[in-house]
C-alpha beads as a LAMMPS data file, in Angstrom:
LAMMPS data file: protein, C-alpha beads

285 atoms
284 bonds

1 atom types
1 bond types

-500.0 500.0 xlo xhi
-500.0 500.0 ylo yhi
-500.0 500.0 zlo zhi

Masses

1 110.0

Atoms # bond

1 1 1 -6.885 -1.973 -46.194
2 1 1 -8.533 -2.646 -42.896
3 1 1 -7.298 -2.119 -39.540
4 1 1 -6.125 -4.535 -37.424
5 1 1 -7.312 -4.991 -34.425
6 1 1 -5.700 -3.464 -30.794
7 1 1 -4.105 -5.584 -28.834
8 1 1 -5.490 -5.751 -25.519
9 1 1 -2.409 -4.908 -23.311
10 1 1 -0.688 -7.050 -21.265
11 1 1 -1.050 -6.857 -17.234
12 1 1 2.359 -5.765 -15.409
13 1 1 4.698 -8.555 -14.069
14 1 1 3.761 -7.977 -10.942
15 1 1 -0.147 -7.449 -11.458
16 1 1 0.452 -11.122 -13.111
17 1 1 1.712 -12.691 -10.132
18 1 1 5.112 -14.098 -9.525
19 1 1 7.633 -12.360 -11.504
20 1 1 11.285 -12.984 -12.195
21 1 1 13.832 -11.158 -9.652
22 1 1 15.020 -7.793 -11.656
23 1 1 18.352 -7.444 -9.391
24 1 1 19.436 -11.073 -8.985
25 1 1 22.848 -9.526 -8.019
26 1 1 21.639 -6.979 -5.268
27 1 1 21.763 -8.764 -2.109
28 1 1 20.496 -6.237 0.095
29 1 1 18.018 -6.160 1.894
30 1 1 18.826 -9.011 4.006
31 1 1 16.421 -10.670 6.880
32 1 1 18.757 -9.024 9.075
33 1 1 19.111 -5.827 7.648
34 1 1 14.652 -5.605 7.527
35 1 1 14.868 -6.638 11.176
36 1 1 17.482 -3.913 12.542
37 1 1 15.345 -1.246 10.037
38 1 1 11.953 -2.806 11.535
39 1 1 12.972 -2.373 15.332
40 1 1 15.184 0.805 14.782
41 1 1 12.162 2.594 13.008
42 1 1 9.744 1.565 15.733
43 1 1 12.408 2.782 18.568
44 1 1 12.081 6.202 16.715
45 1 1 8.221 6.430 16.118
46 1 1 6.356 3.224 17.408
47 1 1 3.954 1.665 15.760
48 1 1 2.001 4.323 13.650
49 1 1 -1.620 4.674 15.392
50 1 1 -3.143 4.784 11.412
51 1 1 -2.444 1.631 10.973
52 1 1 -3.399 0.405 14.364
53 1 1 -6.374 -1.458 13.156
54 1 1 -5.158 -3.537 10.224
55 1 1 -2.477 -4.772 12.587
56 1 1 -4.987 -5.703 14.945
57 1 1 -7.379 -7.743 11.985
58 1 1 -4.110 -9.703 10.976
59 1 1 -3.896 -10.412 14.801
60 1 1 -7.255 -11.752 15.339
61 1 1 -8.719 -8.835 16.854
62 1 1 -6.116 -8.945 19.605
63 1 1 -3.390 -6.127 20.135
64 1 1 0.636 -7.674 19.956
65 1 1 0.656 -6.719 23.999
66 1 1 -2.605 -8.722 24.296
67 1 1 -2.969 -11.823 22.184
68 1 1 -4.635 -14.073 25.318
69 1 1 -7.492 -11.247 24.343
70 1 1 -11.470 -12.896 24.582
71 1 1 -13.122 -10.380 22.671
72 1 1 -14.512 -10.587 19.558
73 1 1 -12.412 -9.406 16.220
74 1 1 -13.299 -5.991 14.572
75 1 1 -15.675 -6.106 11.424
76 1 1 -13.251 -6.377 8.744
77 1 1 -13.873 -4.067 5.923
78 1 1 -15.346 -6.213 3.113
79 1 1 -13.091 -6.316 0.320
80 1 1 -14.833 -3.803 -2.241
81 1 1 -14.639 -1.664 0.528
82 1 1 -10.901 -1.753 0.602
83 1 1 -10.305 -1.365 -3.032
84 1 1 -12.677 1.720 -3.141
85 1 1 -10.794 3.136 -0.064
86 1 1 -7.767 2.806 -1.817
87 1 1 -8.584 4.301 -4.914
88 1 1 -9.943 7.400 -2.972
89 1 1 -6.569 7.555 -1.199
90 1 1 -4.874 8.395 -3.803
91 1 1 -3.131 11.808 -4.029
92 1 1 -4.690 13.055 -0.931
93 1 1 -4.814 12.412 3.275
94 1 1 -6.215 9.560 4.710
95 1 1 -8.459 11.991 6.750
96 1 1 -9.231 13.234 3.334
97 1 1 -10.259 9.782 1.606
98 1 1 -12.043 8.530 4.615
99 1 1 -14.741 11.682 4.381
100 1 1 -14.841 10.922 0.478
101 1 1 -15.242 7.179 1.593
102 1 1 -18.021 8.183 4.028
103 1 1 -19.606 10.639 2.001
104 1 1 -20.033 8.277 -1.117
105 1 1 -21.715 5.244 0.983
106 1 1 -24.274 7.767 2.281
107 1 1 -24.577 8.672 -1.049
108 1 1 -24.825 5.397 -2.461
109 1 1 -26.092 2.771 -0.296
110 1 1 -24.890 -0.180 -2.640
111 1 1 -22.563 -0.479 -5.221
112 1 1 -24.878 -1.289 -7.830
113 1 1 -26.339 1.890 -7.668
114 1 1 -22.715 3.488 -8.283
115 1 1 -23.162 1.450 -11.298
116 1 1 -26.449 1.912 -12.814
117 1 1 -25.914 5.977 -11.650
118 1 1 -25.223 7.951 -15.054
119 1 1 -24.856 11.402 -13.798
120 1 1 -22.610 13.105 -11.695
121 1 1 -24.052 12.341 -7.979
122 1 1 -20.982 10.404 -7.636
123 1 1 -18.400 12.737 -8.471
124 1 1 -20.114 14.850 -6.459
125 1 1 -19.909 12.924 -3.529
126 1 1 -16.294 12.187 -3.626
127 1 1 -14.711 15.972 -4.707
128 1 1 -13.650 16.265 -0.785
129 1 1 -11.062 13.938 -1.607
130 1 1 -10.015 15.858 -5.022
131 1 1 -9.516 13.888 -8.949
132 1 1 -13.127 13.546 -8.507
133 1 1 -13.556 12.816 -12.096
134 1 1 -10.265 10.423 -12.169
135 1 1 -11.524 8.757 -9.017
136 1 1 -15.328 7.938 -9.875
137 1 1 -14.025 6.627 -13.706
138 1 1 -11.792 4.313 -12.038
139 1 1 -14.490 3.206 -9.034
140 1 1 -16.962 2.812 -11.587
141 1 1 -15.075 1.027 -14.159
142 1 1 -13.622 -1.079 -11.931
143 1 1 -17.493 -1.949 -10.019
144 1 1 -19.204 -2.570 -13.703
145 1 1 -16.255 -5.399 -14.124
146 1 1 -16.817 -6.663 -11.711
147 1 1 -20.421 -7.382 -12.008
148 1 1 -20.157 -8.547 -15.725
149 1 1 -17.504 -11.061 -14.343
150 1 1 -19.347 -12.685 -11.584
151 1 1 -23.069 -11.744 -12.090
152 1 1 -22.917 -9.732 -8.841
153 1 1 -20.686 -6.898 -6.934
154 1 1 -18.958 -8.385 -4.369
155 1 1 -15.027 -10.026 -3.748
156 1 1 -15.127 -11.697 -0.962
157 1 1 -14.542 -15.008 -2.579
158 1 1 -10.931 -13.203 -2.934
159 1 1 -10.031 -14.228 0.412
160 1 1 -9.945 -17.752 -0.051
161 1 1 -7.201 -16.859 -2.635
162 1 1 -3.256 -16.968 -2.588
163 1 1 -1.522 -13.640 -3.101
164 1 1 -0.241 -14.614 -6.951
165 1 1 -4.319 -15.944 -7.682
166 1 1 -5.420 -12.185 -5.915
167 1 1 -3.497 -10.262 -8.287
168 1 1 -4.990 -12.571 -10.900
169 1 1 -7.727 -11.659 -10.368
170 1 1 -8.050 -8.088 -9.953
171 1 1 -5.461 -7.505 -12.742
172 1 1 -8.440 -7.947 -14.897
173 1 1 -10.568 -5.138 -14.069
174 1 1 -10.236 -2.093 -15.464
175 1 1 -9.059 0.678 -13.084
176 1 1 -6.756 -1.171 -10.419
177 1 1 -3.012 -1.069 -10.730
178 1 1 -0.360 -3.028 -8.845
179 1 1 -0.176 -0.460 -6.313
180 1 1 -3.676 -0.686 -5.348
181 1 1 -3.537 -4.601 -5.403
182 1 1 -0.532 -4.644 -3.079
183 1 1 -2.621 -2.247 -0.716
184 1 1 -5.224 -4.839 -0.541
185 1 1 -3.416 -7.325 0.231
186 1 1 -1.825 -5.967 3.078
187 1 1 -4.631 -4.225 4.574
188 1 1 -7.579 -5.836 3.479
189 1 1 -6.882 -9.508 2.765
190 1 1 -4.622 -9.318 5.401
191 1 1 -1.971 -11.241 3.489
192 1 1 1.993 -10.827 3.546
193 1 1 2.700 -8.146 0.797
194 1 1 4.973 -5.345 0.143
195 1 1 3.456 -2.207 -1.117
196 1 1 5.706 0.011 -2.928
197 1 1 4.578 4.298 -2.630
198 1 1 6.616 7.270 -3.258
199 1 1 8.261 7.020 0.533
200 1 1 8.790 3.441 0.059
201 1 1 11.104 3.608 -3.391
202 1 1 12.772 6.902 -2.377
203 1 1 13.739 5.248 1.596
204 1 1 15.045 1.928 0.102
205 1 1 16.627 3.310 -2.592
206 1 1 18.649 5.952 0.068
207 1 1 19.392 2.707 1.954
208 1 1 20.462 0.656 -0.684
209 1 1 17.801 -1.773 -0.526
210 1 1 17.171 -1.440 -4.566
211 1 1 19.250 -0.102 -7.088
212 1 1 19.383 4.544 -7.267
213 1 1 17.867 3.539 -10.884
214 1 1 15.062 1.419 -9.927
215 1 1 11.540 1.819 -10.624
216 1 1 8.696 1.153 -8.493
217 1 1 7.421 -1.759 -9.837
218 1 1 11.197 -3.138 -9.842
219 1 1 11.780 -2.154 -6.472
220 1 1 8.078 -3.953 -5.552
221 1 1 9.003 -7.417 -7.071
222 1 1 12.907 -7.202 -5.684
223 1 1 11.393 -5.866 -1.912
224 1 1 9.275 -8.998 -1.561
225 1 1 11.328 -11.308 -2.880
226 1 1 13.986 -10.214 -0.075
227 1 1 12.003 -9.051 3.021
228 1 1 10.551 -11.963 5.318
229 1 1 6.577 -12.127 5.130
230 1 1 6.800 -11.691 8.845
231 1 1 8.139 -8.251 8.674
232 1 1 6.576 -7.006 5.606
233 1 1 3.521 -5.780 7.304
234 1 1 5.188 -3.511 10.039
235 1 1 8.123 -2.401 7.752
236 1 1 5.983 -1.457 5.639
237 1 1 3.745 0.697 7.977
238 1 1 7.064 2.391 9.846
239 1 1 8.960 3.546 6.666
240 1 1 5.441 5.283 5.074
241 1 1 4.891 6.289 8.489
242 1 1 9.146 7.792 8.299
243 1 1 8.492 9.362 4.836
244 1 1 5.366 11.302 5.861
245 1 1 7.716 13.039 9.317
246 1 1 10.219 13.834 6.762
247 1 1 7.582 16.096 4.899
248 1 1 6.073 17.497 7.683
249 1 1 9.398 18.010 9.128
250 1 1 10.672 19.551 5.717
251 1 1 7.886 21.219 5.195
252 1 1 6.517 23.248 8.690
253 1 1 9.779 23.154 11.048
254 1 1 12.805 23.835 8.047
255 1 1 14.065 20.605 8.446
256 1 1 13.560 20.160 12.273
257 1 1 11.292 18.166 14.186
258 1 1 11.251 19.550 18.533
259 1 1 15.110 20.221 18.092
260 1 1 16.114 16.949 16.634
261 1 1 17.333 15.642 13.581
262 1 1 15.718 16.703 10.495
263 1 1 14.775 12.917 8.118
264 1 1 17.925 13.092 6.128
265 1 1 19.767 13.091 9.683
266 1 1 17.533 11.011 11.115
267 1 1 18.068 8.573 7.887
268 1 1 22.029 9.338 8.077
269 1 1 22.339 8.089 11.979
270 1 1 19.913 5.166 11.333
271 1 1 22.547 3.876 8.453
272 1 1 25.295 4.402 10.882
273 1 1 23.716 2.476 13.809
274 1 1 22.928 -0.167 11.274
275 1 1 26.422 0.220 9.490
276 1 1 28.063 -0.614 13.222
277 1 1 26.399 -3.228 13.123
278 1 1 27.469 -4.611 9.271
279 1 1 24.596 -3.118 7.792
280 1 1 23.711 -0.460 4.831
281 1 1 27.108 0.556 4.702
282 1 1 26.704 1.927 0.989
283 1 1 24.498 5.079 2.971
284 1 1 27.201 6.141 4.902
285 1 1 29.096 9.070 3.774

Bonds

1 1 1 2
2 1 2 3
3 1 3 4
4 1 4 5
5 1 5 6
6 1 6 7
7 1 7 8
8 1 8 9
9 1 9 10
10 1 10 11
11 1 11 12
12 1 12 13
13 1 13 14
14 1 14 15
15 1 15 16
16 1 16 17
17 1 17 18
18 1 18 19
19 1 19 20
20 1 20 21
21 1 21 22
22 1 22 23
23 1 23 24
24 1 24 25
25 1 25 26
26 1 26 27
27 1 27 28
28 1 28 29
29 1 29 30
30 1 30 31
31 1 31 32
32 1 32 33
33 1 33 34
34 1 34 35
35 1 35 36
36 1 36 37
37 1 37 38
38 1 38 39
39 1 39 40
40 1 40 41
41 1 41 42
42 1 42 43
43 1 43 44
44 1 44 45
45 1 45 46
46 1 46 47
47 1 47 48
48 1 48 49
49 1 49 50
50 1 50 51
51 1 51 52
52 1 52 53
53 1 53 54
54 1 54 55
55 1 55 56
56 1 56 57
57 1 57 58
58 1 58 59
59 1 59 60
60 1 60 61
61 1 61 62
62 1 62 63
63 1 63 64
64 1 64 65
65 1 65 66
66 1 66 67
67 1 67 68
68 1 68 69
69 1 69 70
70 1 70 71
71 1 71 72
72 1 72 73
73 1 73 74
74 1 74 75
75 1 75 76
76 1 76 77
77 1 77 78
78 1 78 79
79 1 79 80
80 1 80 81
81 1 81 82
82 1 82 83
83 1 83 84
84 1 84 85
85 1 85 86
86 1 86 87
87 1 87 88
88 1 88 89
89 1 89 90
90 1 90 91
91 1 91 92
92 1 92 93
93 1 93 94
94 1 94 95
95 1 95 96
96 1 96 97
97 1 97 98
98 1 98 99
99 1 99 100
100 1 100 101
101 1 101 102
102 1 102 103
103 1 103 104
104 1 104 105
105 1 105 106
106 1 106 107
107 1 107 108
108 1 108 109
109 1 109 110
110 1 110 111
111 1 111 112
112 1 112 113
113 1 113 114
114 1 114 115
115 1 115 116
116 1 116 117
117 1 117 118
118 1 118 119
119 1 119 120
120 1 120 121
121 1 121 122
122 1 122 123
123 1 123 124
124 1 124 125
125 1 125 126
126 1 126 127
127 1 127 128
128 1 128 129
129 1 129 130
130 1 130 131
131 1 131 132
132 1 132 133
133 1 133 134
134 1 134 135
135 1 135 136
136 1 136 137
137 1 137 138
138 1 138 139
139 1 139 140
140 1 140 141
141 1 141 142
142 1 142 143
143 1 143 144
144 1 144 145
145 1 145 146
146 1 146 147
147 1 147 148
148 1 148 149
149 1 149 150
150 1 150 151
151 1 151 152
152 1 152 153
153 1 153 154
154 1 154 155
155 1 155 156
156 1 156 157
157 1 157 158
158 1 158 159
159 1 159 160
160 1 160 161
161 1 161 162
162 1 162 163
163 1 163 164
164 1 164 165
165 1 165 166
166 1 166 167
167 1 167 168
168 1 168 169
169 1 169 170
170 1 170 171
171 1 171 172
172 1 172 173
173 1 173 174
174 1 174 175
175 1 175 176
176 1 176 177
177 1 177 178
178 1 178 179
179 1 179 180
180 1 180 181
181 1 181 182
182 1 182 183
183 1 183 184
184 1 184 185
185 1 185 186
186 1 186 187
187 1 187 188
188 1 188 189
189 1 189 190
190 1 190 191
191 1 191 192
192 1 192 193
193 1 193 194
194 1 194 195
195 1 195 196
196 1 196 197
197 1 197 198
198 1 198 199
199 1 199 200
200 1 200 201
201 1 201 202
202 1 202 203
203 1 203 204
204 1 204 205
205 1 205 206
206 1 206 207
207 1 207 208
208 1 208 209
209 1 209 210
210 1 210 211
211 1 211 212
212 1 212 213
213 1 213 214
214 1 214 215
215 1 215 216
216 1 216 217
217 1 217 218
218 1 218 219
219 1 219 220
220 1 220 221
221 1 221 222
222 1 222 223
223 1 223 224
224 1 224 225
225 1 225 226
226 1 226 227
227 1 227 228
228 1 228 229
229 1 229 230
230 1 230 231
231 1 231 232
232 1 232 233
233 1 233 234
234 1 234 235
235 1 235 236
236 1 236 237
237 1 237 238
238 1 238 239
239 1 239 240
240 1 240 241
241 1 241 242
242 1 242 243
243 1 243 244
244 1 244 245
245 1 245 246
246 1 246 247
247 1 247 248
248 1 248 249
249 1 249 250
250 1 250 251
251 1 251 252
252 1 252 253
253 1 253 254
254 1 254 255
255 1 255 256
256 1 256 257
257 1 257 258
258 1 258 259
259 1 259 260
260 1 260 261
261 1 261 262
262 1 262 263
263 1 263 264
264 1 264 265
265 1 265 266
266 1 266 267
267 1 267 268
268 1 268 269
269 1 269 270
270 1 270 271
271 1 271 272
272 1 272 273
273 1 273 274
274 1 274 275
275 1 275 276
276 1 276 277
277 1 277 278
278 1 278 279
279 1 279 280
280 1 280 281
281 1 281 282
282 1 282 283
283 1 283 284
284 1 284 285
């Protein structure tokens, strides 16, 4: 009897686009609550240096203390180069991935001889940066589609695009999840997205932004339906920015950061300024 045929399988809900809200009943997080969270994470850290120059791109080149600015913009990053960058970011530093980055365009001076390459040059040129193998599958895969699609590597027609068309779009090539679609939007299209990584889901879940149970694509279609596009980009930076202290501080100091609370306090007093206030009140023990 012959075999039938695989079914190709279907892209995620939120790789598709617009997706129905998972928690219709969970009200949190409010535009109030993302607000208080937004300035009481910048009163702890500022606003992260890393991410510095994407805020500056979705500002016109200008910094927010200088928007009456003449100069020029930055370059922006094309898009390819964003998705690439995010793929090598994976599992590793962003010092890390931006050698790998670096190393691999001095390897490779365009993309389509990543493509047409059939050794191991590539993997090569990216083992700074660690799931070499992994890494150039996935860049590869992902720079082949995208050639037999439009005849030629490039994306940049991508920024014309709304968000739900974007992840359209790059849902169909092999190698990019949600995660790395919602990184390009942020940073690289420069549009109003959420992303959702592992210090994302565990912070809103301790604040009782998304359900203890949810999972991360759950918590990414519930977190921007909720959060106002006007916040999303600098919430987003100052509670990755919050997870990574609360390694290091777990980590190197036992829990202590220069004497002062370790994250879990530093979480803990944030919920009960916020609680004073009407807010996250489920945190508070």
């Amino acid at each position: 009897m012959p075999r039938k045929p695989k079914r190709k399988a279907p892209a995620s809900p939120a790789a598709r686009g617009t997706s129905p809200e998972p928690y219709p009943s969970h009200a949190s997080p409010s535009p109030a609550q993302c607000l208080a969270v937004r300035d009481a994470l910048l009163g702890f850290h500022g606003f992260p240096e890393e991410f510095a120059p994407f805020r500056r791109l979705r500002l016109g080149g200008r910094s927010p203390e200088d928007c009456s600015s003449d100069s020029p913009p930055p370059p922006s990053p094309t898009v390819l180069d964003g998705i690439v960058t995010t793929l090598l970011s994976q599992n590793t530093t962003e010092a890390i991935s931006r050698r790998a980055f670096a190393s691999l365009k001095a390897a490779f001076p365009s993309w389509d001889q990543v493509v047409d390459e059939e050794g191991t040059r590539l993997e090569d040129a990216i083992r700074c940066g660690g799931l070499a193998a992994t890494k150039a599958a996935r860049i590869r895969a992902m720079l082949r589609g995208v050639r037999e699609r439009r005849g030629k590597i490039c994306l940049e027609y991508l920024r014309e695009l709304s968000v739900d068309e974007v992840k359209r779009e790059l849902s169909q090539f092999k190698g990019i999840g949600p995660k790395t679609v919602a990184c390009v939007l942020m940073f690289y299209l420069q549009k109003d997205d959420f992303p959702v990584d592992t210090h994302v889901h565990r912070i809103t879940k301790a604040m009782g932004w998304v359900p203890v149970t949810a999972s991360r694509e759950k918590a990414y279609i519930h977190l921007n339906n909720k959060i106002p596009d006007d916040l999303k980009f600098d919430l987003n930076c100052l509670i990755v920015t919050h997870g990574k202290l609360c390694q290091t501080c777990a980590k190197k100091m036992g829990g202590i950061i220069n004497g002062c609370w370790c994250f879990d306090k530093r979480l803990q007093n944030l919920a009960t300024a916020l609680a004073a206030k009407g807010f996250c009140k489920a945190v508070v023990q």
